[in-house]
N, C-alpha and C positions, 0 to 999 in steps of 0.2 A: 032385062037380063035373065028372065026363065030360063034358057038355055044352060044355066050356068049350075055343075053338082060339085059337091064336096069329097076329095078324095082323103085317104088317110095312108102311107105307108111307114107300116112299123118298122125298126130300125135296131136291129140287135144291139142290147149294150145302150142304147136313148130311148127316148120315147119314141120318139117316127117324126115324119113330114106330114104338115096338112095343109093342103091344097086347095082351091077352087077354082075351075076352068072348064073350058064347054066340051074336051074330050079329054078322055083316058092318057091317047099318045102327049097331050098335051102338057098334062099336070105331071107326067112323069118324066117330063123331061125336066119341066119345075123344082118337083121334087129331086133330081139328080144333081142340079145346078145348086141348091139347098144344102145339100149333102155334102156336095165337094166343099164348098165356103165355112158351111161350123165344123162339121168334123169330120176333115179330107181321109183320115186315117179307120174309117167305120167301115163297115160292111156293105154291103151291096142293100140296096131298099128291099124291105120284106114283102109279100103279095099284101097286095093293093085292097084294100076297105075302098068301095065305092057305095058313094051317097049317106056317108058317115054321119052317125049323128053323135054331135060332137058335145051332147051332155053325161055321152060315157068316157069320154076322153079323162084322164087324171083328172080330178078337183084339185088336187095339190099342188099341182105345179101346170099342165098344159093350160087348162082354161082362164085361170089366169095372167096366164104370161104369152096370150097371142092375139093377133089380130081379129078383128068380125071376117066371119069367113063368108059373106055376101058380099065380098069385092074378090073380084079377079086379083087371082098370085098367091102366093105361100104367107100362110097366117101362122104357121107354128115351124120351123122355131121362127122368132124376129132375125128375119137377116137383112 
């Protein structure tokens, strides 16, 4: 699964979505479907972090609280 990058879309007002999947159109559809399920009521996803490295991401709260993002699908938030 080389083929496979990490995306990240900030998210006014939350942290953002974070993704993994082998394109762009892909993870962002992820991330929209994400979006709509925890917080239908938010903003539209901010420009997109491609191949995020996800030890900048919060310590306080993201990296704690998501999935390993070496498997396909939305690691942050837990939906």
């Amino acid at each position: 699964m080389t083929d496979l990058r990490r995306f990240w879309f900030p998210l006014t007002g939350h942290f953002g979505v974070g993704v993994t999947a082998r394109s762009l159109e892909e993870a962002r559809a992820l991330a929209e479907a994400a979006r709509r399920r925890t917080w239908p009521s938010a903003p539209a996803l901010g420009p997109v972090v491609e191949d995020i490295d996800v030890s900048t991401l919060d310590e306080g709260h993201v990296l704690p609280n998501m999935r390993p993002p070496v498997w396909p699908g939305v690691w942050y938030p837990l939906t």
